[in-house]
C-alpha angles and dihedrals in degrees: 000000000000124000099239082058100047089050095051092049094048088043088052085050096055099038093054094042087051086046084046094054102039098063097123112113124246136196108246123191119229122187099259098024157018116251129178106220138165118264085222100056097042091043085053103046093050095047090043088051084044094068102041090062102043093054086045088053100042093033104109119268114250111230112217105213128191127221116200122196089202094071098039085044087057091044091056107052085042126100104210090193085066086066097054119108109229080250088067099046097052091045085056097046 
């Protein structure tokens, strides 16, 4: 196996060891309120939410392109040879 497996196996065993010992319940303080929830559920949701955002943040941007039929339509009906400085076409040739 490969070392990036074997890490994220032994850091989901922990992980759930750490979720498996942590189950009391616990008063958190909400803005408005005061509410008597599980660790294990708050410790899971925010991890959970965690890694959702950090994938979100580090996944590759997309890069909207557009492509405009006004510009390939011009470079169709163009000789590009016609552009070329006397200079230029005796370089190339």
């Amino acid at each position: 196996m490969r070392t990036k497996t074997i890490f994220i196996i032994l850091f989901t065993a922990i992980f759930t060891i750490f979720l498996m010992i942590n189950t009391d319940a616990v008063n958190f303080d909400f803005i408005f309120f005061e509410k008597r929830i599980s660790k294990l559920l708050v410790v899971g949701v925010f991890t959970l939410l965690g890694f959702i955002l950090g994938y979100w943040a580090a996944k590759p941007k997309t890069v909207v392109s557009t492509y405009d039929h006004k510009f390939d339509d011009e470079s169709e009906n163009t000789d590009h040879r016609n552009t070329l400085s006397p200079e230029d076409r005796d370089y190339i040739s």
